[in-house]
N, C-alpha and C positions, 0 to 999 in steps of 0.2 A: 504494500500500500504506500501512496503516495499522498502528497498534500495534493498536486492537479487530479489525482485520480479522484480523491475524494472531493475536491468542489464539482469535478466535474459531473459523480455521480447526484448531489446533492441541487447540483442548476439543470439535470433530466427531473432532477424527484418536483422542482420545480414548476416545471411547465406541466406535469401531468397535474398537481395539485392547482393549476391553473384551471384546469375544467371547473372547479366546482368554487369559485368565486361567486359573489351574486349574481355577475352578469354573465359569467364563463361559459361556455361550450365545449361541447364534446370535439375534440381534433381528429379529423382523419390519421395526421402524419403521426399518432400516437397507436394507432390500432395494436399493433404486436402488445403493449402494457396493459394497453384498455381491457384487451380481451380476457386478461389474467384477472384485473383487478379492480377495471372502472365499477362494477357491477355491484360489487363484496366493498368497494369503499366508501360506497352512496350508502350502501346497508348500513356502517357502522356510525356513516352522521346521522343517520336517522336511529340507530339505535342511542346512539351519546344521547339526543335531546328526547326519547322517552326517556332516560335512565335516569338523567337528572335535571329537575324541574326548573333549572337555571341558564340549561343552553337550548337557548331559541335555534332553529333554522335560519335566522338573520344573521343573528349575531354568531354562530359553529362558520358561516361561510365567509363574514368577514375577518374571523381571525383566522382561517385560512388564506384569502387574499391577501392578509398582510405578511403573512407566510412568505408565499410564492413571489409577491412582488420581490422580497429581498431575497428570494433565492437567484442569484445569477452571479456568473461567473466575473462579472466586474466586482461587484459590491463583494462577494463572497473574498477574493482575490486581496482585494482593498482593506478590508477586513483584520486577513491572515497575515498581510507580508510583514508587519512590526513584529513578527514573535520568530523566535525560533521554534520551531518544532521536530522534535526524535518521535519516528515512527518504530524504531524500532526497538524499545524498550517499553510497553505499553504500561500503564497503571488501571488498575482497577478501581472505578469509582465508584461510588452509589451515590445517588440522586434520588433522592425523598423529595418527591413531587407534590405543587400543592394543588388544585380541582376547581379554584374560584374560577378561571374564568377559559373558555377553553384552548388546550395544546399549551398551557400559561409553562410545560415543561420542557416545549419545544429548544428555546434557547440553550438549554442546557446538555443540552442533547444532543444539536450539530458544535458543541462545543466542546466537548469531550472528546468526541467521535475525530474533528479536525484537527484538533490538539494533539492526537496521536494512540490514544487511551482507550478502554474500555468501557464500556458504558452499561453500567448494572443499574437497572431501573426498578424504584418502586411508584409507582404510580399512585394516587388519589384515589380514593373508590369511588371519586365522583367524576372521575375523568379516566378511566383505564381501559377506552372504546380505539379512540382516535390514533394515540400516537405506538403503540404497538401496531395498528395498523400499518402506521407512515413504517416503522421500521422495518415490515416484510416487507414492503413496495421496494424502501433504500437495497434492501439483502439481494432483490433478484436485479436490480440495476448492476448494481457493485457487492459481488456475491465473495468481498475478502471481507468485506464487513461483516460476516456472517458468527465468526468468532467473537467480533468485537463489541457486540448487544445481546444482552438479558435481561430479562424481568424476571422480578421477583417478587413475593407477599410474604407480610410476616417477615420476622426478624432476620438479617442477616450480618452476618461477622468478616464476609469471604471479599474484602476490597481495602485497597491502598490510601483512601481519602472521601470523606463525603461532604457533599452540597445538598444541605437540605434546608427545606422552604416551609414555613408553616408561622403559625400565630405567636406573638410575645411569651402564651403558654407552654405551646407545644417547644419553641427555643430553648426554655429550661429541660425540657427534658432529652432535646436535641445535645444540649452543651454537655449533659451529665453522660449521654451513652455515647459520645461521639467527642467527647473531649478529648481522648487520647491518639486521637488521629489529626491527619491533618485535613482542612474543614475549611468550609465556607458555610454560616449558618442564618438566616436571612428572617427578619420580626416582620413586626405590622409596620407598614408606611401610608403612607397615604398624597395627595398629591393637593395643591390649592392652583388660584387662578388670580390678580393682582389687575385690577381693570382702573382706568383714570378717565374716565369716562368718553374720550376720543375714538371707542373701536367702533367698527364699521358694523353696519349686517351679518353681513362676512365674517366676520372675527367671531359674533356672538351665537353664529350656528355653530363654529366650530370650538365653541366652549362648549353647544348643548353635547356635542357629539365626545367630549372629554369629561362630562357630567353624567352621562346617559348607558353611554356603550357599555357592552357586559351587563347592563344594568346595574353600575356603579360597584361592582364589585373585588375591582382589579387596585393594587396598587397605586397605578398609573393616572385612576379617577378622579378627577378632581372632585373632593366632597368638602371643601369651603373657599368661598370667594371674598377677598378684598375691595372694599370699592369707597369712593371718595365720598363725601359726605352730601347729602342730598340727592344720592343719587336712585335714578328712575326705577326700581325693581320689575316694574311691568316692561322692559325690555329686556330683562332676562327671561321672563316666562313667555314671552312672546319668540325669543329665538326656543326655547324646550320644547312650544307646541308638538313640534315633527315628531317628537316622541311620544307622546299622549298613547300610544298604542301600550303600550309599557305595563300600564297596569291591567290590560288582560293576562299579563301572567300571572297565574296565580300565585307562587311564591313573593316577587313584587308587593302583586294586588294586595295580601295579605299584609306584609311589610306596609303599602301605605296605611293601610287604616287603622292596625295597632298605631305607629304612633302620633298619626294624626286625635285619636283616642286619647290617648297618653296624656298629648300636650293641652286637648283640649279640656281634660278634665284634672291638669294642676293648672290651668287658668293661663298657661304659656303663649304668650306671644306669637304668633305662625302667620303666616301668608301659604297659600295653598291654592291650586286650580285644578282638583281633580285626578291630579297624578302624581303630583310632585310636592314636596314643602318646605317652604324656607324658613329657616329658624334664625333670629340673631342671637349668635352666640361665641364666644371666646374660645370655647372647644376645636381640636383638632379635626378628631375623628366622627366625623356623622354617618350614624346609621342609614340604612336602605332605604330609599325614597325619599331623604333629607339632603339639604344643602344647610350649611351655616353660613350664616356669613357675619361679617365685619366691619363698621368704618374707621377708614382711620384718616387722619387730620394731617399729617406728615407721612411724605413716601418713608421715610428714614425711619421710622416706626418698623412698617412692614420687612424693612432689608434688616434691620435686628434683629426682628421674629425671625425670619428665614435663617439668617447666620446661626439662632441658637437651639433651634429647631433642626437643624441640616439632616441630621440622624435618622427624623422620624416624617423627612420630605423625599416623595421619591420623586416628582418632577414638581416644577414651578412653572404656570404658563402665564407669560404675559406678553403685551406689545412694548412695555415702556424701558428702555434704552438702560436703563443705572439698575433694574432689574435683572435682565440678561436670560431671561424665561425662554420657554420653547414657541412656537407661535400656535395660535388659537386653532383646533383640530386636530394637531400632532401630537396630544400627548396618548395617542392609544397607534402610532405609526413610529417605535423606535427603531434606531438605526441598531447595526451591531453590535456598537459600541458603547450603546447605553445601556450600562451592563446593572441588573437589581442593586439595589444595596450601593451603589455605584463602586461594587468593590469588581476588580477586572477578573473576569472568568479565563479567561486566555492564559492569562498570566502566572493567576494559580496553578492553573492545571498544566503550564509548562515548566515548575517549577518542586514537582512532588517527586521526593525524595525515594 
């Protein structure tokens, strides 16, 4: 195995996971794969989203499009050439996957795999459809990979280093049975949004789409916004509209009304339109179907919160300059290199002992 061999297997796995984008089509020029596997890979999105009542058919095909889109041999290339990588001493990893939002273990996965390494997987039990999938598709593309991927369930001991993802909770118990190895181990984050009241339409669809997507369940999500003082809240709700579909899910649907509930019966402050609800409040982290939000009177305010917060922020999206945030829409479109935790995946795993 090679590093070209493997991006180049991994910019084929690419363009077949390109069918099934929202708007994607089935390719002739892919027939020989299709035939094995288009059929049994349609099966397993549609089994993922009976199995667990959090991945829509919208949102399973959009985080597969954002998949595919960065699969390709530029970006992939571009990526890898800062690292050194030994193929020929592999390490055994385990990767404790977490299920919030779907293939959310993907990254970790061609990141092992490229690194040079083995890839021992335990999967989520709410996500354990998709990307074992993806990995027989990878096996019959580039069939030396074939040694280099496993799953597993239930406890295992038989690996060189783990990367495991899961809640501030489950981290304790992450640090205590994985402390003696060498580790990547990843909490709760969450992501905000930093508005001055200058952004456009534009900007503020592509806030609903960084509030909304997964149905707020991803790291990435922005679940509380900044905003200057006096500022208009019924243009926030008015870029959300497009999602109003949201609470026919029932997990969601459920999530709004406990605690629209909640709030209404300690007498809480809320703004609400039927799907969504906005709380003002100091809190980081808002539950499902809540935003918080904040005024603040000085930017310099908000750039201290971020500085002493940095830990517990996985992106910051904003338009305003002295910020330096990602731009409005892109915080659920990361590049490779924006790596969880912002600690470098590559890095570690080319550097395990």
């Amino acid at each position: 195995m090679t590093i070209e061999k493997g991006i180049a297997a991994f910019t084929y796995l690419g363009e077949f996971l390109s069918q099934f984008n929202p708007t994607g089509e089935k390719k002739e020029e892919l027939s020989s794969i299709n035939e094995q596997f288009y059929d049994s890979f349609l099966k397993k999105i549609n089994q993922s989203i009976i199995y667990n009542g959090w991945f829509s058919k919208e949102f399973v095909k959009i985080a597969i499009e954002k998949l595919s889109n960065g699969l390709t041999e530029e970006s992939l290339s571009q990526w890898m050439k800062n690292y050194t990588v030994d193929y020929t001493d592999p390490k055994k990893v385990l990767v404790v996957m977490a299920g919030n939002i779907p293939l959310v273990g993907f990254h970790d996965f061609i990141s092992v795999l490229l690194s040079g390494n083995t890839f021992v997987g335990k999967c989520s039990e709410q996500d354990n459809k998709l990307l074992p999938a993806i990995a027989e598709i990878l096996v019959s593309i580039e069939p030396e990979f074939k040694d280099r991927i496993s799953f597993v369930s239930g406890r295992n001991k038989n690996f060189d280093a783990v990367i495991a993802t899961g809640s501030n909770n489950s981290a304790r118990y992450f640090e205590h049975y994985f402390g003696g190895n060498p580790n990547i181990i990843r909490k709760n984050r969450t992501s905000i949004a930093v508005l001055d009241g200058s952004e456009s339409q534009e900007d503020l669809d592509g806030l609903s789409d960084d509030i909304c997507m997964y149905f707020g369940l991803g790291c990435r999500n922005v679940s509380k916004v900044y905003l200057p003082k006096s500022y208009d809240l019924d243009k926030i709700f008015n870029a959300l509209f497009k999602y109003q579909g949201i609470v026919n899910n029932n997990k969601y649907g459920n999530n709004y009304d406990y605690h629209k509930a909640i709030y209404l019966m300690n007498l809480h402050s809320i703004i609400e339109n039927g799907f969504m609800i906005l709380k003002e409040d100091n809190e980081l982290h808002a539950p499902v179907s809540v935003v918080f939000y904040e005024f603040y009177d000085q930017l310099d305010e908000v750039q201290s919160f971020i500085e002493e917060n940095k830990d517990k922020l996985q992106c910051v999206v904003s338009k305003i300059p002295e910020i330096n945030g990602l731009p409005f829409g892109k915080a659920q479109s990361p590049n490779w290199t924006d790596y969880a935790d912002n600690v470098d995946t590559i890095d570690f795993l080319t550097q395990i002992d």
